[in-house]
PDB file with one MODEL, atoms N, CA, C and O in Angstrom:
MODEL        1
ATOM      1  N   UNK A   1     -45.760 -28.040  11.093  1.00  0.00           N
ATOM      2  CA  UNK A   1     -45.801 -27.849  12.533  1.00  0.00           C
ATOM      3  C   UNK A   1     -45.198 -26.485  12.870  1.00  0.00           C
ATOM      4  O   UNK A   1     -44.159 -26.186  12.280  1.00  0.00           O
ATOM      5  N   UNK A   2     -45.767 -25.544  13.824  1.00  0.00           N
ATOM      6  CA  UNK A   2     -45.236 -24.195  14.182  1.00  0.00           C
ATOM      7  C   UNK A   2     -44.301 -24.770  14.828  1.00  0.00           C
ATOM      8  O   UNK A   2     -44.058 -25.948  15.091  1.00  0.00           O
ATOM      9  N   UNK A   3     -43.461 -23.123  15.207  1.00  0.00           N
ATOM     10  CA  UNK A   3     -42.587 -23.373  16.337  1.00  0.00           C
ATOM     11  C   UNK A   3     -43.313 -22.862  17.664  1.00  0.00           C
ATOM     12  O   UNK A   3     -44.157 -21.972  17.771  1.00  0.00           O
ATOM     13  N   UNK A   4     -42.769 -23.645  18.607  1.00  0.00           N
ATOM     14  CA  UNK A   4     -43.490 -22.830  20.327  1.00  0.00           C
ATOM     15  C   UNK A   4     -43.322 -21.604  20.195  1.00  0.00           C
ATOM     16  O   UNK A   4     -42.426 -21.007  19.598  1.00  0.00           O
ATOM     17  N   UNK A   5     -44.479 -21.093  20.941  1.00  0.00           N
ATOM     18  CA  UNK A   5     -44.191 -19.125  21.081  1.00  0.00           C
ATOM     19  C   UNK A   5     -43.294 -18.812  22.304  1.00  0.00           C
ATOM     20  O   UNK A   5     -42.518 -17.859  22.375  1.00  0.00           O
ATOM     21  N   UNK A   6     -43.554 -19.931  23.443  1.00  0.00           N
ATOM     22  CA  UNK A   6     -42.377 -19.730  24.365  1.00  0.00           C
ATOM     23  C   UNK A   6     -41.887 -20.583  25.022  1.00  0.00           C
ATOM     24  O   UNK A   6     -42.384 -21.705  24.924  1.00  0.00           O
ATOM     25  N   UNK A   7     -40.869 -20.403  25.830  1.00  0.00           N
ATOM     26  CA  UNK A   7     -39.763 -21.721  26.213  1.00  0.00           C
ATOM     27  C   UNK A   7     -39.955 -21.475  27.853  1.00  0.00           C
ATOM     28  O   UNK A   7     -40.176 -20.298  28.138  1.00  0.00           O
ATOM     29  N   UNK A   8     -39.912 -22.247  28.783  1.00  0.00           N
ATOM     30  CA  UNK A   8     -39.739 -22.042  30.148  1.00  0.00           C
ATOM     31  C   UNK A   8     -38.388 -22.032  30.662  1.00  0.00           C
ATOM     32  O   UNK A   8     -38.308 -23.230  30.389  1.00  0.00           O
ATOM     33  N   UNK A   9     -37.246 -21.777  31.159  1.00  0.00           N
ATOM     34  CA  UNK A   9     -36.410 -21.644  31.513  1.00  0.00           C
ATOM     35  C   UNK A   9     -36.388 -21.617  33.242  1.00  0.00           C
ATOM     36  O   UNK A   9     -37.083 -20.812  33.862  1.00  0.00           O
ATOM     37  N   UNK A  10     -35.788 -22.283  33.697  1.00  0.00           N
ATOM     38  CA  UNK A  10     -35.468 -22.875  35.293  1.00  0.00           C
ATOM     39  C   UNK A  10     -34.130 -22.299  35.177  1.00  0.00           C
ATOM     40  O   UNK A  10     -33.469 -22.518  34.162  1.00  0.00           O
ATOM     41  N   UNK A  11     -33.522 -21.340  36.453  1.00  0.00           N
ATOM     42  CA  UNK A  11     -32.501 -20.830  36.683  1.00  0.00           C
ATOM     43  C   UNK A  11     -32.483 -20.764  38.528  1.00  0.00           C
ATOM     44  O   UNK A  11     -33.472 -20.456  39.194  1.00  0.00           O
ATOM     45  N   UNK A  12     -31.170 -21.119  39.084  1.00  0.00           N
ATOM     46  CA  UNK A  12     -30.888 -21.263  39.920  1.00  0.00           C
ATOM     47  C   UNK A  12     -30.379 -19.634  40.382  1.00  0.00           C
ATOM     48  O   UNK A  12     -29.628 -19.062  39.593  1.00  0.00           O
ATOM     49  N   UNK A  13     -30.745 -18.989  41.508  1.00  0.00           N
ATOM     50  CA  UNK A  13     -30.056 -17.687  41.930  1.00  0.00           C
ATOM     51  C   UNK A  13     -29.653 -18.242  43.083  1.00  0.00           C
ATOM     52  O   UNK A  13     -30.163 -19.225  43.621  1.00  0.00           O
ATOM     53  N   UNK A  14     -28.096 -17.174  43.732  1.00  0.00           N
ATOM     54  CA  UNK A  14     -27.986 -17.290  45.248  1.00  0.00           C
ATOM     55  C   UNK A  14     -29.286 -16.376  45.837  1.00  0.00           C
ATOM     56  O   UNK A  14     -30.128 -15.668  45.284  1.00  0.00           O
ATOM     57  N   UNK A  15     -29.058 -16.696  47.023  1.00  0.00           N
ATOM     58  CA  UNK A  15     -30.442 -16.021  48.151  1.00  0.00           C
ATOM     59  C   UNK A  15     -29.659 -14.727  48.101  1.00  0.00           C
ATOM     60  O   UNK A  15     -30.464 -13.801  48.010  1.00  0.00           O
ATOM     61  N   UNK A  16     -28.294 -14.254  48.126  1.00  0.00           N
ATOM     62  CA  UNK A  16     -28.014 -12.330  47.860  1.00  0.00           C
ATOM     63  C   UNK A  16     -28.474 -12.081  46.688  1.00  0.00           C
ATOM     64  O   UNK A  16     -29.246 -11.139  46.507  1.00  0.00           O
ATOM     65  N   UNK A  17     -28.143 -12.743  45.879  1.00  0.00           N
ATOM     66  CA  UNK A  17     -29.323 -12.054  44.126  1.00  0.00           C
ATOM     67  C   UNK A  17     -30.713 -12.218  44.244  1.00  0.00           C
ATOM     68  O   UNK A  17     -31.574 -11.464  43.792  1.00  0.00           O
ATOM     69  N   UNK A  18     -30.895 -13.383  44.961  1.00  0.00           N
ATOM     70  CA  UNK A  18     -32.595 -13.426  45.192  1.00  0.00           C
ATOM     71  C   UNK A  18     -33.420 -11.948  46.024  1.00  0.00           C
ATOM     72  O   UNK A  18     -34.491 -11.370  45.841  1.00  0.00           O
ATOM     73  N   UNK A  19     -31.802 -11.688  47.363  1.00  0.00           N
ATOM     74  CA  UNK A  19     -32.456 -10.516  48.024  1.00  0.00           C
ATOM     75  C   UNK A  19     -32.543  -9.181  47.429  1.00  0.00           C
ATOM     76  O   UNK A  19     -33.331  -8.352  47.882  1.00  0.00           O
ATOM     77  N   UNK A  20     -31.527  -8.849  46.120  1.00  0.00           N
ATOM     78  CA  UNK A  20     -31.187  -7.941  45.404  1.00  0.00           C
ATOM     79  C   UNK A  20     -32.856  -7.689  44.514  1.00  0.00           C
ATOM     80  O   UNK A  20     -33.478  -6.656  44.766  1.00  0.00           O
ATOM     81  N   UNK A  21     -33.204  -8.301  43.915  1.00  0.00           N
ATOM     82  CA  UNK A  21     -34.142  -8.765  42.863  1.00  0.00           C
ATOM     83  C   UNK A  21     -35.381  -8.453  43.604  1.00  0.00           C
ATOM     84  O   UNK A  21     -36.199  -7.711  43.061  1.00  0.00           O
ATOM     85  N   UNK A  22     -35.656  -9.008  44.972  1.00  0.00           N
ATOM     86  CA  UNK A  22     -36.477  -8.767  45.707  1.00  0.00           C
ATOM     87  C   UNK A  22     -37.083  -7.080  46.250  1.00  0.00           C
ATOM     88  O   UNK A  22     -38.064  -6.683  46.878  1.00  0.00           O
ATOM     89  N   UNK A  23     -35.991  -6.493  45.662  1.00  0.00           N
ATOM     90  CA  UNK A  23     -36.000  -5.039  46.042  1.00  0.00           C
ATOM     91  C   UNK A  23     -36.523  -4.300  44.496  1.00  0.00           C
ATOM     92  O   UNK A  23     -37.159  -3.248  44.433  1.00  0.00           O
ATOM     93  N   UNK A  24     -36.171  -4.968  43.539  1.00  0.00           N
ATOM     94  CA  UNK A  24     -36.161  -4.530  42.773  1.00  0.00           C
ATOM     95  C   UNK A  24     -37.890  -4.406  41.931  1.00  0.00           C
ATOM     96  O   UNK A  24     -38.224  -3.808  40.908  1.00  0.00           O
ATOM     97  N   UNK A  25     -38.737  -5.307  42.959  1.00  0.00           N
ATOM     98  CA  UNK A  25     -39.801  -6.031  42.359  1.00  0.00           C
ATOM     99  C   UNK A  25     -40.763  -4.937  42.810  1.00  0.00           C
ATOM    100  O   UNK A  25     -41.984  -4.850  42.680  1.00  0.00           O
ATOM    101  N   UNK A  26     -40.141  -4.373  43.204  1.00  0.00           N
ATOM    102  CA  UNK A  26     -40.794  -3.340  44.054  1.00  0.00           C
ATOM    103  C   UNK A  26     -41.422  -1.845  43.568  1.00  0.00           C
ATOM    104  O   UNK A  26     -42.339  -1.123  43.959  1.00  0.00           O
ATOM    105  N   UNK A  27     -40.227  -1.785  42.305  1.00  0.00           N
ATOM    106  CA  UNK A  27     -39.968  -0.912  41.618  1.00  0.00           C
ATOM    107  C   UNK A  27     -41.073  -0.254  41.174  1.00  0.00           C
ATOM    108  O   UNK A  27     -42.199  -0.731  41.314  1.00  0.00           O
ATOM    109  N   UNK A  28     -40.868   0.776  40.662  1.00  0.00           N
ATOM    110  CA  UNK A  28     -41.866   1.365  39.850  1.00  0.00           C
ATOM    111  C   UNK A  28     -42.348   0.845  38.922  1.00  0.00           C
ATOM    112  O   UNK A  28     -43.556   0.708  38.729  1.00  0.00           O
ATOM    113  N   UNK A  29     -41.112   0.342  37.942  1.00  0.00           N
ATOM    114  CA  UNK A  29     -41.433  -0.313  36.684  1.00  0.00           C
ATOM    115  C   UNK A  29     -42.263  -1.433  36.852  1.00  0.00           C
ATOM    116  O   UNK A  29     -43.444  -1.424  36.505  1.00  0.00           O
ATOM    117  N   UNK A  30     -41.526  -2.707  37.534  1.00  0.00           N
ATOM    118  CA  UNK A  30     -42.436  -3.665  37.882  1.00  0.00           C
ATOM    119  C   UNK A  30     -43.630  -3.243  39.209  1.00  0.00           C
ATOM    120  O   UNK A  30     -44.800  -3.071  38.867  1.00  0.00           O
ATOM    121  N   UNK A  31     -43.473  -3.184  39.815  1.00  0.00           N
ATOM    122  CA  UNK A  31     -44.031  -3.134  41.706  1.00  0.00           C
ATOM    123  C   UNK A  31     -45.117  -4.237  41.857  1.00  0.00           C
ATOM    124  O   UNK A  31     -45.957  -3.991  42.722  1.00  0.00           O
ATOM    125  N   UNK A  32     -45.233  -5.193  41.303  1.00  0.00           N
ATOM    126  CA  UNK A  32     -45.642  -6.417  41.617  1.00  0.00           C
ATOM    127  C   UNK A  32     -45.442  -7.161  42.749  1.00  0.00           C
ATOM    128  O   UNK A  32     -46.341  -7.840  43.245  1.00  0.00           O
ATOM    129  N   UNK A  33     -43.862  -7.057  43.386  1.00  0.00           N
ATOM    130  CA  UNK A  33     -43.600  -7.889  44.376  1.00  0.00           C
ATOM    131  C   UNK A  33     -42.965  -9.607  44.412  1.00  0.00           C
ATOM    132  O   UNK A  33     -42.625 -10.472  45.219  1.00  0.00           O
ATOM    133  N   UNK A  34     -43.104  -9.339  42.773  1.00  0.00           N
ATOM    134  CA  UNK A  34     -42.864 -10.775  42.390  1.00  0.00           C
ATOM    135  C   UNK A  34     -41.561 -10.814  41.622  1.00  0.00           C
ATOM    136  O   UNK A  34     -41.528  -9.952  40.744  1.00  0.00           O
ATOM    137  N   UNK A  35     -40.338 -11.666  41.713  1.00  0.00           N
ATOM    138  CA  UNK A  35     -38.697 -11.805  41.604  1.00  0.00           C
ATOM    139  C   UNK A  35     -39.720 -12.660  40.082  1.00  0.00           C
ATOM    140  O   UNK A  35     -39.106 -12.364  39.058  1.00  0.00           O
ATOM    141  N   UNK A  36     -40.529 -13.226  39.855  1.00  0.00           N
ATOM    142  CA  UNK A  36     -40.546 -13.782  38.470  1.00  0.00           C
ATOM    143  C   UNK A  36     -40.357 -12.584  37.455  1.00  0.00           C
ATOM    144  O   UNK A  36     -39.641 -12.622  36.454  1.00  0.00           O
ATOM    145  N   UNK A  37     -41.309 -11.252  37.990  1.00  0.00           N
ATOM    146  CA  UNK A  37     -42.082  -9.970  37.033  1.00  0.00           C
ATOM    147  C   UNK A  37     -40.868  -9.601  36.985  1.00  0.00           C
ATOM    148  O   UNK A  37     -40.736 -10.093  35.864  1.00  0.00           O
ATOM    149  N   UNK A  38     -39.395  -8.982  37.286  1.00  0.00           N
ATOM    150  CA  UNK A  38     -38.228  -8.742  37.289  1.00  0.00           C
ATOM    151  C   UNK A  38     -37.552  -9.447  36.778  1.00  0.00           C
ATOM    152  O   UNK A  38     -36.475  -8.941  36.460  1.00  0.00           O
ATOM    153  N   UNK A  39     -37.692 -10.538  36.508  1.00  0.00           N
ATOM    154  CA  UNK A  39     -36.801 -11.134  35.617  1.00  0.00           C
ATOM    155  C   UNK A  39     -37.168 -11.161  34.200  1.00  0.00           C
ATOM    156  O   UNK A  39     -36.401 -10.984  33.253  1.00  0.00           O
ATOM    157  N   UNK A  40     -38.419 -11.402  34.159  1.00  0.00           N
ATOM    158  CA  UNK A  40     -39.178 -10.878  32.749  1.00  0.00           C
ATOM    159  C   UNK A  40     -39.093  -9.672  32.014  1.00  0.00           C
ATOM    160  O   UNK A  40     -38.589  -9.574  30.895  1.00  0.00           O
ATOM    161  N   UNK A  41     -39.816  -8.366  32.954  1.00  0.00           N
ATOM    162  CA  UNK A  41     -39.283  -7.457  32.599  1.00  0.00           C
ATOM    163  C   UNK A  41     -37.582  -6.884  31.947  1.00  0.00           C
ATOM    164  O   UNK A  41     -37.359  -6.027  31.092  1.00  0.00           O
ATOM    165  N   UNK A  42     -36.351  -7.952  32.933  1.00  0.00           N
ATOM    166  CA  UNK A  42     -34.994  -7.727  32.162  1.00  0.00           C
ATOM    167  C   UNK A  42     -35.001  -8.354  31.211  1.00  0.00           C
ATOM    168  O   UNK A  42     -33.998  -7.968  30.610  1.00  0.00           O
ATOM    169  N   UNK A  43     -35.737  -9.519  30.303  1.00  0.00           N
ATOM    170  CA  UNK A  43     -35.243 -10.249  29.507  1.00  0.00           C
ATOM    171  C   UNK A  43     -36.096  -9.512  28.742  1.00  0.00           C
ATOM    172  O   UNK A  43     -35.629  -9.434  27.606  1.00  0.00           O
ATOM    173  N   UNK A  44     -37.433  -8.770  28.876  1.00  0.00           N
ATOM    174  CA  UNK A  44     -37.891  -8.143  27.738  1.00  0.00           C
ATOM    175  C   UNK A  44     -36.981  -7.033  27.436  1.00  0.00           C
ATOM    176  O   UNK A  44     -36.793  -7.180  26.228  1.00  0.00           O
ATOM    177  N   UNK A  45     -36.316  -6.028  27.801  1.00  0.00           N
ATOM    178  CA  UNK A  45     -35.728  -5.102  28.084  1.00  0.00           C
ATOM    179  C   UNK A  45     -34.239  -5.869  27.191  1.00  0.00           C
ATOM    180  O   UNK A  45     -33.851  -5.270  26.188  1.00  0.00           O
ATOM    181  N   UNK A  46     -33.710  -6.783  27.493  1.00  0.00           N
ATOM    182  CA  UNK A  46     -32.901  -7.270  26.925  1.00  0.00           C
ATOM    183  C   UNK A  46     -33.172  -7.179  25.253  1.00  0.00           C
ATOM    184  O   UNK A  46     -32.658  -6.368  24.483  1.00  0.00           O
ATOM    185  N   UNK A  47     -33.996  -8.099  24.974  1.00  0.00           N
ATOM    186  CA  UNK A  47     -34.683  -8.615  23.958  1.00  0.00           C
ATOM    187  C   UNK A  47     -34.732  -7.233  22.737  1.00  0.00           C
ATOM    188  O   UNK A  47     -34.317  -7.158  21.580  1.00  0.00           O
ATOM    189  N   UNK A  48     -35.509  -6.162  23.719  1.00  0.00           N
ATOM    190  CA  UNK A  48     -35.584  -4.519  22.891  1.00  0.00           C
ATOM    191  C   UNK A  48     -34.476  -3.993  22.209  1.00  0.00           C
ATOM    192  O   UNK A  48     -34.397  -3.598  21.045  1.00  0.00           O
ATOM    193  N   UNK A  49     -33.276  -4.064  23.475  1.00  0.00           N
ATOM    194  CA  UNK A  49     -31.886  -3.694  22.823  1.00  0.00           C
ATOM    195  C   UNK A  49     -31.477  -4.314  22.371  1.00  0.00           C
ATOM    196  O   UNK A  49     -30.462  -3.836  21.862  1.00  0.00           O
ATOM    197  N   UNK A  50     -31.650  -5.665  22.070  1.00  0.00           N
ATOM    198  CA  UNK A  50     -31.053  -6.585  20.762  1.00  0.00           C
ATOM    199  C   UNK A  50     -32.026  -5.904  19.241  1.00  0.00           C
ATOM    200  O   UNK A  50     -31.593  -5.206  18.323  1.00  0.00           O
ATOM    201  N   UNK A  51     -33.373  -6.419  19.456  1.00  0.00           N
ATOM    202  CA  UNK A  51     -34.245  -5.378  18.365  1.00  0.00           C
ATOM    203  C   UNK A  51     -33.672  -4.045  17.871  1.00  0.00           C
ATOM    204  O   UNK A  51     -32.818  -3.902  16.996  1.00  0.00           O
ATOM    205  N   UNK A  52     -34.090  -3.401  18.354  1.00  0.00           N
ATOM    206  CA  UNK A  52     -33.923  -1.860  18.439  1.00  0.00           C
ATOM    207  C   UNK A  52     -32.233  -1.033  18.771  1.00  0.00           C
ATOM    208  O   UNK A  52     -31.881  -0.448  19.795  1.00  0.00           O
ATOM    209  N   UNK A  53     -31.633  -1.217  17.785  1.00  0.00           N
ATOM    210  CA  UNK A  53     -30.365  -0.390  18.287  1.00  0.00           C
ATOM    211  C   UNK A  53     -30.473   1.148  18.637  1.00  0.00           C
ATOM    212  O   UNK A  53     -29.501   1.713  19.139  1.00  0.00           O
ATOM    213  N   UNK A  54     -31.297   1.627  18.454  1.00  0.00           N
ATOM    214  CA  UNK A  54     -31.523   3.211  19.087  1.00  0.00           C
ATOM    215  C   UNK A  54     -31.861   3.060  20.528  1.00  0.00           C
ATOM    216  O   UNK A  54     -31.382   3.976  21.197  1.00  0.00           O
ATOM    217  N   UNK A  55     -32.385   2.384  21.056  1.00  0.00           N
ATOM    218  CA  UNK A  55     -32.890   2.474  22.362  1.00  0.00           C
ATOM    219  C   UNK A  55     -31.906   2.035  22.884  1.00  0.00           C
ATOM    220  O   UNK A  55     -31.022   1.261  22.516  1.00  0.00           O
ATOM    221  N   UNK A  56     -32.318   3.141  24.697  1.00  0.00           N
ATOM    222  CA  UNK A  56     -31.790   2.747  25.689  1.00  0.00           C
ATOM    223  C   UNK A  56     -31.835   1.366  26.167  1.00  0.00           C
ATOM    224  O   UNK A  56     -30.930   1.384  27.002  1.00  0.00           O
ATOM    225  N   UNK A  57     -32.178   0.511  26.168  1.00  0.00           N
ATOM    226  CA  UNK A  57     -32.032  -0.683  26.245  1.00  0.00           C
ATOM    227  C   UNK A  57     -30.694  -1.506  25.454  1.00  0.00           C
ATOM    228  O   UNK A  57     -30.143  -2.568  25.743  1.00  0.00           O
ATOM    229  N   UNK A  58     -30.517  -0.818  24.671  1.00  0.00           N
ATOM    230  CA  UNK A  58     -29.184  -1.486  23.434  1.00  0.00           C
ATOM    231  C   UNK A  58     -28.123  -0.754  24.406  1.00  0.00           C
ATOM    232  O   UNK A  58     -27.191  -1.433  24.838  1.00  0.00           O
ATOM    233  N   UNK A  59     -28.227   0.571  24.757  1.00  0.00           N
ATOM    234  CA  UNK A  59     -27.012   1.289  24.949  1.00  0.00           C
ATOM    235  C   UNK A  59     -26.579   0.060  26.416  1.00  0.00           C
ATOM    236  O   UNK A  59     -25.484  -0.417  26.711  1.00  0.00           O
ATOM    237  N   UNK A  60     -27.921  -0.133  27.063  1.00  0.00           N
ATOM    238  CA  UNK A  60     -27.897  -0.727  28.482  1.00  0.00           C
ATOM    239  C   UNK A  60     -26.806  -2.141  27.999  1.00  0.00           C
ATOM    240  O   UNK A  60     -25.721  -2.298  28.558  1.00  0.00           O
ATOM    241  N   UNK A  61     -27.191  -2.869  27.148  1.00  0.00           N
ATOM    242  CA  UNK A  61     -26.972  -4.483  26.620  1.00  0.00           C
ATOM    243  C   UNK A  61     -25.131  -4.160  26.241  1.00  0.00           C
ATOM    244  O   UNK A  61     -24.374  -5.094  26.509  1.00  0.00           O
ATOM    245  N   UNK A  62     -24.576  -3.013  25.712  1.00  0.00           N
ATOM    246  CA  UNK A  62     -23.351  -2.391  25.053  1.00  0.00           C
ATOM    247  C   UNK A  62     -22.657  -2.463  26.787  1.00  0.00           C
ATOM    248  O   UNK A  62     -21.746  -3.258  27.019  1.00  0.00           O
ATOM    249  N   UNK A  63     -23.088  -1.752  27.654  1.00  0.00           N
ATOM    250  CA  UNK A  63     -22.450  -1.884  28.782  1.00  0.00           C
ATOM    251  C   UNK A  63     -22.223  -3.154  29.514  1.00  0.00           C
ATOM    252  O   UNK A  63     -21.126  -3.424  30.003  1.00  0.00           O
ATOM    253  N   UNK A  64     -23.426  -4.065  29.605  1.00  0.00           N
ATOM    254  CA  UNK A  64     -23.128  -5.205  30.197  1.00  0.00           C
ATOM    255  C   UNK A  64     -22.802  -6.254  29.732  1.00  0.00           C
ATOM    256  O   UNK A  64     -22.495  -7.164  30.501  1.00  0.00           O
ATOM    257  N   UNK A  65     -22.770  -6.447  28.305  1.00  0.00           N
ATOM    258  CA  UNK A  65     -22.218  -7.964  27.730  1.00  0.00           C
ATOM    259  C   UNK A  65     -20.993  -7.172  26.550  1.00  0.00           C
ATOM    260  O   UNK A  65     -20.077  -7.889  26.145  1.00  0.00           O
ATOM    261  N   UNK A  66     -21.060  -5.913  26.140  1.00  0.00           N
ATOM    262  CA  UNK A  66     -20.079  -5.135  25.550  1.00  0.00           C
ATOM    263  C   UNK A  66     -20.495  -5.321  23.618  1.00  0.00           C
ATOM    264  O   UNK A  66     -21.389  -6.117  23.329  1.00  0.00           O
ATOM    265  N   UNK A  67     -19.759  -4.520  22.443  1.00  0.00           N
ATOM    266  CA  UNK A  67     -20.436  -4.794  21.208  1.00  0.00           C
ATOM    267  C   UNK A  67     -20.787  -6.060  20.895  1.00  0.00           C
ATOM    268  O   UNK A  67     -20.578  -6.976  21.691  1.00  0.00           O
ATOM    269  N   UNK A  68     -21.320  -6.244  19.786  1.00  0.00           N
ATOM    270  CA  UNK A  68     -21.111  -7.305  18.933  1.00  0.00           C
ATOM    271  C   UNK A  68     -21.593  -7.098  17.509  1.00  0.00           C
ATOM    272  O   UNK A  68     -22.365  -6.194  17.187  1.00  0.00           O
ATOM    273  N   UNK A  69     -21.146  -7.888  16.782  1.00  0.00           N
ATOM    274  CA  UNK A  69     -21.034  -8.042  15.131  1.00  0.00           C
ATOM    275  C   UNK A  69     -22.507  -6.766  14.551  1.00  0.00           C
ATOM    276  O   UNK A  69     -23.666  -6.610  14.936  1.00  0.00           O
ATOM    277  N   UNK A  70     -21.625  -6.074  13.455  1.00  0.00           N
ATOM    278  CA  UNK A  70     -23.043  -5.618  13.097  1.00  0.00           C
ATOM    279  C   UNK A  70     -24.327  -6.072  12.237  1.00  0.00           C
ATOM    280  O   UNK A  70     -24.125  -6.848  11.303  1.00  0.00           O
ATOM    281  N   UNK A  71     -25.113  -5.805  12.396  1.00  0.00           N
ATOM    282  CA  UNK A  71     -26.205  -6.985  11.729  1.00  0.00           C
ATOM    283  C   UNK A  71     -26.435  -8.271  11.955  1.00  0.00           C
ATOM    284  O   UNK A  71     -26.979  -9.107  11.234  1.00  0.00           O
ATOM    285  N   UNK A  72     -25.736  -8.408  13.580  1.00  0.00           N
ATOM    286  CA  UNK A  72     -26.353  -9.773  13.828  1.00  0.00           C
ATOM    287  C   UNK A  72     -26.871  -9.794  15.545  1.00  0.00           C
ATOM    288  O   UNK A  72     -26.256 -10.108  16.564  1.00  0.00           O
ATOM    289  N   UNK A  73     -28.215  -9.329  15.330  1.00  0.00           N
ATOM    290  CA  UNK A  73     -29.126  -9.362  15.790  1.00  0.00           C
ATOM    291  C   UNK A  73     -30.332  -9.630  15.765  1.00  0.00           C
ATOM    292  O   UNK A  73     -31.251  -8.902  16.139  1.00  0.00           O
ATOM    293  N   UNK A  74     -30.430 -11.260  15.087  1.00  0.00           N
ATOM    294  CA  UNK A  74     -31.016 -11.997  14.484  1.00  0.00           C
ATOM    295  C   UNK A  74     -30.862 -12.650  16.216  1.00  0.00           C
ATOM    296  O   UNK A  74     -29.742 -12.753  16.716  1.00  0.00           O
ATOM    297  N   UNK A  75     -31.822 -12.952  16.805  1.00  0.00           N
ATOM    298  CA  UNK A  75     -32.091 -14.281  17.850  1.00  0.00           C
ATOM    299  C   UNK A  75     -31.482 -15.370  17.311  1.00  0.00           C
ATOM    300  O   UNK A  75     -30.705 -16.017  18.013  1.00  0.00           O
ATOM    301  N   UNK A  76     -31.776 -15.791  15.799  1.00  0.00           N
ATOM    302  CA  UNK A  76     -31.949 -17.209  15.654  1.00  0.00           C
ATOM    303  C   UNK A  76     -30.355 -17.301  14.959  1.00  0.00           C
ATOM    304  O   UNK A  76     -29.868 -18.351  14.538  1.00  0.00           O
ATOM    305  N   UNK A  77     -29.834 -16.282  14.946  1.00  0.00           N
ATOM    306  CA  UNK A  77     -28.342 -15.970  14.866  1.00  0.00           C
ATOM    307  C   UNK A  77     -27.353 -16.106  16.012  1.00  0.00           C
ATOM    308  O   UNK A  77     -26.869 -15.115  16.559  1.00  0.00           O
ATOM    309  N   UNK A  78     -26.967 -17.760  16.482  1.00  0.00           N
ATOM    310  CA  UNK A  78     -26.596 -18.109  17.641  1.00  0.00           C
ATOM    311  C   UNK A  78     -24.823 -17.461  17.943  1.00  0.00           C
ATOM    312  O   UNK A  78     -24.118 -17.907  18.849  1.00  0.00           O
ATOM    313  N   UNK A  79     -24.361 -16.330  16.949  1.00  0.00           N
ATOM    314  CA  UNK A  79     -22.915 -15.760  17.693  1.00  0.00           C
ATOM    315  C   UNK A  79     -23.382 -14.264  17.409  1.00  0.00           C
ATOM    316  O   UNK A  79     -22.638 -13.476  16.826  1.00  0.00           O
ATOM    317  N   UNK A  80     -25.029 -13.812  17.983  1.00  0.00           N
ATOM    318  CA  UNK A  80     -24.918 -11.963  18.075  1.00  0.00           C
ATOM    319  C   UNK A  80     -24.037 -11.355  18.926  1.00  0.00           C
ATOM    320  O   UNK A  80     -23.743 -10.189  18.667  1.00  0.00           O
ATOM    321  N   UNK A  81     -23.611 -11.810  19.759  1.00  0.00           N
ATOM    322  CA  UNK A  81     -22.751 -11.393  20.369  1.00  0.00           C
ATOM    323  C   UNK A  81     -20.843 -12.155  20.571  1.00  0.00           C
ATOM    324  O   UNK A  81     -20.534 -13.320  20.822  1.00  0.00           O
ATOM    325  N   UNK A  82     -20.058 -11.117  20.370  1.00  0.00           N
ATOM    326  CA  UNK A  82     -18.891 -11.792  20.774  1.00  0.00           C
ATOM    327  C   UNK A  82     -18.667 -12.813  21.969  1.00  0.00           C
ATOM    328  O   UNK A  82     -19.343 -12.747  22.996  1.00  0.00           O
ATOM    329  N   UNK A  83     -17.586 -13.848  21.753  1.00  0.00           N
ATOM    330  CA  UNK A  83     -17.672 -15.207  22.770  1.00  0.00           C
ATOM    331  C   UNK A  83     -16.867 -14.196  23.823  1.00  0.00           C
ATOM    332  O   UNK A  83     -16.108 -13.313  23.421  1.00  0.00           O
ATOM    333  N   UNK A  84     -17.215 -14.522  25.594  1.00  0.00           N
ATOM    334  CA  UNK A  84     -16.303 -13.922  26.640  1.00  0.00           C
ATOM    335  C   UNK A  84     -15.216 -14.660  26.651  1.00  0.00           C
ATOM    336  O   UNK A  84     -15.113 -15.886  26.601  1.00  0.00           O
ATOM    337  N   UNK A  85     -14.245 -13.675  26.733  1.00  0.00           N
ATOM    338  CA  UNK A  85     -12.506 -14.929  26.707  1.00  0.00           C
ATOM    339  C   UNK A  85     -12.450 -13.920  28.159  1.00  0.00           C
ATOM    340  O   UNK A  85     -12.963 -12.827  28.400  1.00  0.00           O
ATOM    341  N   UNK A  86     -11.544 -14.878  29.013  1.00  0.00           N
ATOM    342  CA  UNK A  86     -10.890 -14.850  30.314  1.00  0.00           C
ATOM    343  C   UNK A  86      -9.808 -13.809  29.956  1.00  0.00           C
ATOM    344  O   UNK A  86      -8.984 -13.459  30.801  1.00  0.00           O
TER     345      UNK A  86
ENDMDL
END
């Protein structure tokens, strides 16, 4: 039996991130108009800088969740990134 090629994910936003996102859909990159195409687009974008450590996308992922372990940037490697402590 394969594995699924993709997973659906249901996420709750407030209506200020919804209005944030809404601006964003707008964009060049996306300009669809659609808060789904923006969220996709970040998780592909995510996804790159986990792949690809040269790209701007990694440098982007280093700023907002900060390093983690080297060589584990394996997806199916569930601690690529360090745990957040308070």
């Amino acid at each position: 039996m394969s594995e699924p090629t993709k997973q659906q994910i249901t996420i709750e936003l407030s209506m200020e991130t919804v209005a944030y996102l809404r601006s964003l859909a707008r964009s060049t990159a996306v300009g669809t108009g659609r808060i789904e195409d923006v969220l996709l687009y970040l998780a592909h974008s995510a996804a790159d800088g986990v792949r690809r450590t040269g790209s701007w996308e990694h440098s982007w992922l280093e700023m907002a969740f900060g390093d983690w372990p080297e060589g584990e940037t394996d997806p199916r490697h569930h601690s690529w990134r360090k745990p957040i402590t308070p």
